[in-house]
C-alpha positions as CSV (number, residue, x, y, z in Angstrom):
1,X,59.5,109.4,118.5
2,X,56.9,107.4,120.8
3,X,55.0,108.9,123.7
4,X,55.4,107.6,127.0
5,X,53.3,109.2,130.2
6,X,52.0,111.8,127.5
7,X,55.7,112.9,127.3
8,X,57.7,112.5,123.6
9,X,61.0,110.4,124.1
10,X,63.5,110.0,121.3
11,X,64.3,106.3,120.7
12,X,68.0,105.2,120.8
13,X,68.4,105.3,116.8
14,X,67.4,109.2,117.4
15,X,69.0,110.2,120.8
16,X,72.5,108.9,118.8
17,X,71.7,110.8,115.5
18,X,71.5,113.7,117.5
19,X,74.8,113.3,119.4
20,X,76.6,112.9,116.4
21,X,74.8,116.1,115.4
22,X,75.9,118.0,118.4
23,X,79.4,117.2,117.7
24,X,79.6,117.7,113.8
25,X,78.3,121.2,114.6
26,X,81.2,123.6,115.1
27,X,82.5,122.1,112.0
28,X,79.4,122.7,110.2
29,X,79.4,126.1,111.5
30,X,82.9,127.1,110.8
31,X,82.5,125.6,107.5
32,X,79.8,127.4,106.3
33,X,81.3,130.8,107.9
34,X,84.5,130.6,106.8
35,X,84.4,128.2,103.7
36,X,81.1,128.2,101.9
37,X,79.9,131.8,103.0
38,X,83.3,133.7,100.8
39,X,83.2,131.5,98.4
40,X,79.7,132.9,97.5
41,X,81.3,136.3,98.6
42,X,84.0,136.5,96.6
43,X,82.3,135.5,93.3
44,X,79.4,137.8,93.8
45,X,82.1,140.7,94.2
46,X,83.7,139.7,91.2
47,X,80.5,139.6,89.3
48,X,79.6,143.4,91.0
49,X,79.2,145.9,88.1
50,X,79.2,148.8,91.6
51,X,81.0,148.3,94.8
52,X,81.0,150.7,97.4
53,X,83.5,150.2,99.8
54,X,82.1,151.4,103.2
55,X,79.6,148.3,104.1
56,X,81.1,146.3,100.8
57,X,77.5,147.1,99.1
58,X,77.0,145.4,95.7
59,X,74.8,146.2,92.9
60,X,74.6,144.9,90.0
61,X,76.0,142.2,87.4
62,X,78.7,141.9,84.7
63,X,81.5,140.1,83.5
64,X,83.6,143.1,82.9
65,X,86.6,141.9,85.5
66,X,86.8,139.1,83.8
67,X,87.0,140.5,80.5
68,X,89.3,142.9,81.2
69,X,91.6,139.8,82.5
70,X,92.0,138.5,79.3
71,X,92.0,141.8,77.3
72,X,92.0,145.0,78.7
73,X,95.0,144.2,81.2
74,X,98.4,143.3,79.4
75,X,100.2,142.2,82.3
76,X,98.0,139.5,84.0
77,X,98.3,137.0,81.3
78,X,102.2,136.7,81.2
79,X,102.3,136.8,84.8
80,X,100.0,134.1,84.7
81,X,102.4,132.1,81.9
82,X,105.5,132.7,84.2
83,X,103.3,131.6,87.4
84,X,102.5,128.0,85.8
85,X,106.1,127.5,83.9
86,X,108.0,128.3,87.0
87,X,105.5,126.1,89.2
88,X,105.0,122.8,86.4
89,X,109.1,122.9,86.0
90,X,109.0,122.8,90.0
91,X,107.0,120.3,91.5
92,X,108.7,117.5,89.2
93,X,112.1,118.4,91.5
94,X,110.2,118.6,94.5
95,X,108.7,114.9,94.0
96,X,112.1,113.6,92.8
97,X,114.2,115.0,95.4
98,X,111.5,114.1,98.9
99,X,111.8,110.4,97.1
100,X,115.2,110.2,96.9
101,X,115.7,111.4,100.5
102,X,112.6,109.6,101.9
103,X,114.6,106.3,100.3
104,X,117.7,107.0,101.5
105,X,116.4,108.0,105.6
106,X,114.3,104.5,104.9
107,X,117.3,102.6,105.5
108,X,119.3,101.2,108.4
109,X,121.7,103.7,109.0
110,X,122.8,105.9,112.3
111,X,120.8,109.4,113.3
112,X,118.0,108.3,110.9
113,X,115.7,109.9,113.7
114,X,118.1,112.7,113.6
115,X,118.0,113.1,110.0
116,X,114.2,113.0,109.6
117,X,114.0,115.9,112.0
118,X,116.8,117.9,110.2
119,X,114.8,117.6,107.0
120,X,111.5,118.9,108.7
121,X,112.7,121.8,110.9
122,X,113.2,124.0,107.4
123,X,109.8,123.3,106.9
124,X,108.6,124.6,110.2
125,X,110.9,127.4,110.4
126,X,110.4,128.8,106.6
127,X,106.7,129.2,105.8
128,X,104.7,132.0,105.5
129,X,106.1,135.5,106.6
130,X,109.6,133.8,107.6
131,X,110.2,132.5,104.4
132,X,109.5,135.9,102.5
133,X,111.9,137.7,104.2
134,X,114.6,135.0,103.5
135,X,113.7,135.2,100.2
136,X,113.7,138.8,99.9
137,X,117.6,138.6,101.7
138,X,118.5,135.9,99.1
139,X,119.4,133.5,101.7
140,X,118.5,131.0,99.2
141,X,121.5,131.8,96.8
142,X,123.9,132.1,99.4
143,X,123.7,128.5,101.2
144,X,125.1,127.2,97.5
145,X,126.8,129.9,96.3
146,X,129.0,129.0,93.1
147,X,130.7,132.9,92.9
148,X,133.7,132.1,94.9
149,X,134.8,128.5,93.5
150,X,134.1,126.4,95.9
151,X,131.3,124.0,94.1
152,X,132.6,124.9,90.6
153,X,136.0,126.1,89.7
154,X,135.8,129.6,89.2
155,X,137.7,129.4,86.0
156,X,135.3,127.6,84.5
157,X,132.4,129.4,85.2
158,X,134.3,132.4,83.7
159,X,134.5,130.7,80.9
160,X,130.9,129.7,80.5
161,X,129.7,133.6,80.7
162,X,127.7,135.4,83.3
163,X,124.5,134.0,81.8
164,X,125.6,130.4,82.5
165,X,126.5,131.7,85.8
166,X,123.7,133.2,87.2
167,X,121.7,130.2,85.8
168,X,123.7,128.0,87.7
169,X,123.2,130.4,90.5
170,X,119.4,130.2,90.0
171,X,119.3,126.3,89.7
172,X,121.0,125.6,92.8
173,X,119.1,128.8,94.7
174,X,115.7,126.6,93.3
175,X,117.0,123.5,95.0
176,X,117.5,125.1,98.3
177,X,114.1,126.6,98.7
178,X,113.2,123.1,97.2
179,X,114.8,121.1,100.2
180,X,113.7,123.3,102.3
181,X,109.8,123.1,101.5
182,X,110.1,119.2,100.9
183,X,109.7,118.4,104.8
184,X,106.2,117.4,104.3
185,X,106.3,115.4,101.0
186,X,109.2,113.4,102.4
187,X,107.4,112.4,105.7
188,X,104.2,111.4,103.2
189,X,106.7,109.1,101.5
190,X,108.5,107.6,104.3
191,X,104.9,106.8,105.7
192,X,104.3,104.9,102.2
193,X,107.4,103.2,102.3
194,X,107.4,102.5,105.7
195,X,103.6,100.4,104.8
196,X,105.5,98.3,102.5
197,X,105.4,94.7,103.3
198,X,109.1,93.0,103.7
199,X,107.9,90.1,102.1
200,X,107.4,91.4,98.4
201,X,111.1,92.5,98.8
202,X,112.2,89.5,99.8
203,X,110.1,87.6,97.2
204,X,111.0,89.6,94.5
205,X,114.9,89.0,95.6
206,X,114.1,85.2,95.4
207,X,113.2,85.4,92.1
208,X,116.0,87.2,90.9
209,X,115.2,90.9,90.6
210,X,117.8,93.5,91.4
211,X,117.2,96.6,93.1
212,X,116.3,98.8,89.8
213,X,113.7,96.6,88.8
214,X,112.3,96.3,92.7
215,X,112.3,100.2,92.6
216,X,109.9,100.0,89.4
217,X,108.3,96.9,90.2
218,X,107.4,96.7,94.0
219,X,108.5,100.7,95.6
220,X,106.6,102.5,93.0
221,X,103.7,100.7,92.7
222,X,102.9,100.4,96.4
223,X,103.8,103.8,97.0
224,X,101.7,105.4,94.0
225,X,98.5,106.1,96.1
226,X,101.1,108.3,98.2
227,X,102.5,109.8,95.1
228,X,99.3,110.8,93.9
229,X,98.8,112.9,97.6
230,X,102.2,114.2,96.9
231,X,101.4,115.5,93.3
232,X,98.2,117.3,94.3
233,X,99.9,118.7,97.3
234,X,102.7,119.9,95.8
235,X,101.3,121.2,92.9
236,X,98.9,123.1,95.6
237,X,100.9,124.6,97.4
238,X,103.3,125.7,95.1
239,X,100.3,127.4,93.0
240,X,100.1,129.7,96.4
241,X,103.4,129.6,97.7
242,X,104.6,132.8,99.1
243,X,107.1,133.9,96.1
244,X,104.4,133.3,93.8
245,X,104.6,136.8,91.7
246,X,101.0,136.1,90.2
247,X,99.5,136.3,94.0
248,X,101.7,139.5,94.4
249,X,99.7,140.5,91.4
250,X,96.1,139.7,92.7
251,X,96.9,141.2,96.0
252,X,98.1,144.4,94.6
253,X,95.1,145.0,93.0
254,X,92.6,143.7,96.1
255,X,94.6,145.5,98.7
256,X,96.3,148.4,97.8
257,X,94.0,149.7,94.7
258,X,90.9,148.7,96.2
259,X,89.5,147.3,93.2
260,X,87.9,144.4,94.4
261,X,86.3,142.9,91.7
262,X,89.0,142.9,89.4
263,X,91.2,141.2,92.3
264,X,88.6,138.6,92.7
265,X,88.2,137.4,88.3
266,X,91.7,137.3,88.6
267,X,91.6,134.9,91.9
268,X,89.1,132.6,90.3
269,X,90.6,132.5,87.0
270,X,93.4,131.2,88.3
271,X,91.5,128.9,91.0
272,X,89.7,127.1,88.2
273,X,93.3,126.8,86.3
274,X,94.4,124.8,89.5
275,X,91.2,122.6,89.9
276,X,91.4,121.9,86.5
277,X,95.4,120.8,86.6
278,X,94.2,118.9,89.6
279,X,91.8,116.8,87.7
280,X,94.2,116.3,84.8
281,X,96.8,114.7,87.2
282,X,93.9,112.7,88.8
283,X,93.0,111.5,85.4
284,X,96.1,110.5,84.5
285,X,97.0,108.7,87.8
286,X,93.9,107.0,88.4
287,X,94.7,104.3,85.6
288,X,98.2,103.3,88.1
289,X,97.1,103.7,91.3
290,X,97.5,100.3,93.6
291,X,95.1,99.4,95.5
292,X,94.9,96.3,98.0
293,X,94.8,92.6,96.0
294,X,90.8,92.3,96.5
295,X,90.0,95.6,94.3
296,X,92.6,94.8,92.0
297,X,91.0,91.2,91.6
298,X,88.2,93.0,91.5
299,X,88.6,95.3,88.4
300,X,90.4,92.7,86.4
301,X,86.8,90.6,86.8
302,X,84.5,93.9,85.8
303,X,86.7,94.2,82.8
304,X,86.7,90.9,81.5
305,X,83.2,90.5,82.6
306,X,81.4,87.6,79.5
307,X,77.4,88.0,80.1
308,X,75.9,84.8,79.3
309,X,72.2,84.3,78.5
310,X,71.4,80.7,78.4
311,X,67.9,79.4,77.8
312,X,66.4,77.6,80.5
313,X,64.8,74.4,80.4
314,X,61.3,73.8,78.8
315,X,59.1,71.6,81.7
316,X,57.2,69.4,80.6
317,X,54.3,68.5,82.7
318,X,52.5,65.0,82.3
């Protein structure tokens, strides 16, 4: 800040420090109102040995809720169980299937505009409350219904047993809801494919490969850093998707039995299981992630980095 006519005046450096100030603000402000600020709230309520509801006083500290999580309550933990089996034998579909489709509406073909939007409109149309009540109507195992022969002979269904039928039923119920939540992963995949040089396909044709070993070879590989956005995102949002009994379970407790505290161990249990899933998968993928040719020249010269101390010449002076 220098003076000028006994007057302080910001120098250029400053005056654009300060714009960019002015314009990160709201964000600032909305992030530490509706971001930082609960986060803080909600563990403090669910460290609260006394909560009185009219003003949300605390007092007190304790780790009771979260004892009686693991102990006391005999329903959380296989909720919990049945929450991350239904979820980790789910996303491995979802990622499949937006591949496949993002592959095939890659290509050449007629309406692939058309096609791309068909996929997506599910995705607009069946989120949030929408997609509860089609759920709770069982929409989902009526688009592929097997009951009246049509996919599967009915004969041989009745031959299987009820069981295998209303597995069946369930299986193909899971891929609908799957197809119809996949709008997002499959535009995150055409995008990656979409970035793919020609060239390295028509290189690796030239030298022979077929289209198997280009899949493994050039598609996957390129694509990874987009797989890796897909994985997390997935596994995300199908941790709080709406059918997600376990959420059912928190929310019972927080809004209808008013018990805060035990509502909010319960949350964060489970938020720390998903950060910590997260940064499993991240540690797994970070060792095949692509990057660009420089970083990959890059880390192959750190890791066979040779330090060399040689001796330098005694001068001798005359």
């Amino acid at each position: 800040m220098k003076k000028k006519n006994g007057k302080h005046s910001l120098t250029l450096e400053k005056r654009n420090q300060l714009k960019g100030l002015v314009f990160v603000l709201p964000f600032i402000i909305g992030a530490l109102a509706f971001f930082i600020y609960p986060i803080f709230f909600s563990v403090r309520i669910s460290l609260a040995q006394e909560i009185k509801i009219v003003g949300m006083k605390m007092s007190g500290w304790t780790f009771d809720s979260y004892k009686r999580a693991f102990i006391v309550d005999t329903s959380f933990l296989p909720e919990f169980k049945d929450t991350v089996v239904f979820t980790l034998t789910r996303f491995p579909l979802t990622i499949i299937l937006s591949l496949i489709i993002a592959i095939l509406l890659n290509k050449n073909i007629k309406g692939r505009g058309f096609f791309r939007v068909l996929f997506f409109i599910p995705f607009l149309l069946g989120s949030g409350e929408v997609m509860q009540q089609i759920l709770n109507q069982g929409v989902e195992r009526a688009v592929l219904n097997i009951n009246d022969g049509r996919i599967i002979p009915y004969n041989v269904l009745m031959y299987f047993g009820a069981t295998i039928m209303d597995t069946v039923q369930t299986v193909f119920g899971s891929l609908v809801t799957i197809l119809w939540g996949s709008g997002v992963q499959i535009l995150l995949f055409l995008a990656g494919l979409q970035s793919i040089s020609p060239s390295l396909y028509e290189a690796a044709k030239i030298d022979g490969a077929t289209e198997w070993e280009i899949f493994w070879k050039v598609t996957i590989p390129m694509i990874s850093p987009m797989m890796l956005l897909n994985i997390v995102y997935t596994l995300v949002d199908s941790f709080t998707s709406k059918d997600n009994k376990l959420l059912g379970y928190i929310r019972t407790y927080g809004f209808s039995n008013n018990e805060y505290s035990y509502a909010a161990a319960m949350s964060w249990v489970y938020f720390l299981f998903i950060a910590l899933v997260v940064a499993i998968v991240f540690g797994i993928m970070k060792k095949y992630i692509h990057t660009n040719e420089i970083e990959e020249v890059r880390k192959r010269e750190r890791k066979h980095r040779v330090f060399t101390i040689e001796k330098a010449p005694r001068r001798t002076f005359e």
